[in-house]
VOPAGU-2260 file (C-alpha; in pm, 1 decimal, decimal comma):
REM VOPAGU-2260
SITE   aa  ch    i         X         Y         Z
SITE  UNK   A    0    6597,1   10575,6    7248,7
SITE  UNK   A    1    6960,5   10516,8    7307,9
SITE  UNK   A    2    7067,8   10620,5    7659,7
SITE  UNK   A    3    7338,2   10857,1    7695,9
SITE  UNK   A    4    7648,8   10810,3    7955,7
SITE  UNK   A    5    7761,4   11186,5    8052,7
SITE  UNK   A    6    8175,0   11174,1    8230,9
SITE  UNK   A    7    8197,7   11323,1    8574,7
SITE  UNK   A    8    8503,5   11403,8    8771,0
SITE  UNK   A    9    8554,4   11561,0    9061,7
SITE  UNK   A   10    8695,1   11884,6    9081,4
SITE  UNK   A   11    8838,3   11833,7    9431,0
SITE  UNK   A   12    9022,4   11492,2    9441,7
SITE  UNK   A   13    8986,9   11364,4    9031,4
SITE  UNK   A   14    8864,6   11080,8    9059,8
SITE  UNK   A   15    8654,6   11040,0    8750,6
SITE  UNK   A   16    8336,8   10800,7    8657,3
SITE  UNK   A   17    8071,9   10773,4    8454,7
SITE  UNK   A   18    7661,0   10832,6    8457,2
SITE  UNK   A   19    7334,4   10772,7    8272,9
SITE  UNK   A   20    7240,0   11149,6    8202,2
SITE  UNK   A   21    6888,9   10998,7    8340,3
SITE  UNK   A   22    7035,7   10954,9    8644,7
SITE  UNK   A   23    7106,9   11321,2    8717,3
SITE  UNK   A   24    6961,6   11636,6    8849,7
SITE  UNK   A   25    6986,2   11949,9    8670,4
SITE  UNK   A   26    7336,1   12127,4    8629,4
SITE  UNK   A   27    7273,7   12425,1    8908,4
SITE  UNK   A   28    7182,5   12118,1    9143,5
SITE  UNK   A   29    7415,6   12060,6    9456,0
SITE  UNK   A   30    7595,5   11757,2    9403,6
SITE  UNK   A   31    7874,5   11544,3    9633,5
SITE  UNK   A   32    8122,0   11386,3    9538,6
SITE  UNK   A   33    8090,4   10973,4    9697,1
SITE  UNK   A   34    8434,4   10924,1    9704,7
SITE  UNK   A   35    8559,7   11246,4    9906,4
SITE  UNK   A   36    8242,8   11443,4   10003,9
SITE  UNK   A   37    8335,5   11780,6    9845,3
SITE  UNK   A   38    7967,5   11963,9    9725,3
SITE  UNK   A   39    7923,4   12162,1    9431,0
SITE  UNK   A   40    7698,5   12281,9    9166,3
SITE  UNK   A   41    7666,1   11938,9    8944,8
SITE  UNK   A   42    7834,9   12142,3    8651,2
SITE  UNK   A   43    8144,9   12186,2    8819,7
SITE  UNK   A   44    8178,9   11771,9    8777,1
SITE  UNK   A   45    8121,0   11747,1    8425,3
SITE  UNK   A   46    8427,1   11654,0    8283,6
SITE  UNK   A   47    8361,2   11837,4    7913,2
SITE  UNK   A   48    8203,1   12096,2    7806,0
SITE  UNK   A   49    8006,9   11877,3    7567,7
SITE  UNK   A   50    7894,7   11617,2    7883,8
SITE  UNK   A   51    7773,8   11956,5    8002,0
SITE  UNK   A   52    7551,4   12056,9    7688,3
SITE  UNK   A   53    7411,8   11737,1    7670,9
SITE  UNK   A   54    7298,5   11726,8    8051,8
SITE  UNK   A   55    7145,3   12060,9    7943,3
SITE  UNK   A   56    6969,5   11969,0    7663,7
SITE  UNK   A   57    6808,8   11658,2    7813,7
SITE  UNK   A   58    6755,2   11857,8    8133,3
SITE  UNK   A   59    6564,5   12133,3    7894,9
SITE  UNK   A   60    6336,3   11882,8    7790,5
């Protein structure tokens, strides 16, 4: 199985990465940003809606 690489950025300062979906804890998790420290719901970093849908599906399953 082919790993998938979801984009992040945060919504407070921008800066942008990437991360294995495997990596991550359910959208509605708390999550903080390592370069500034801002906290928010791990959705809020997904930088597309589709990054979003796929850390939803694999989360789903």
């Amino acid at each position: 199985m082919q790993e998938a690489w979801l984009q992040l950025q945060c919504p407070a300062c921008s800066v942008a990465w990437e991360e294995q979906v495997s990596d991550l804890p359910a959208p509605e998790t708390q999550f903080v940003c390592d370069d500034c420290g801002a906290e928010r719901s791990l959705s809020e970093f997904m930088r597309t809606t589709r990054d979003l849908e796929v850390l939803q599906e694999f989360t789903d399953s």
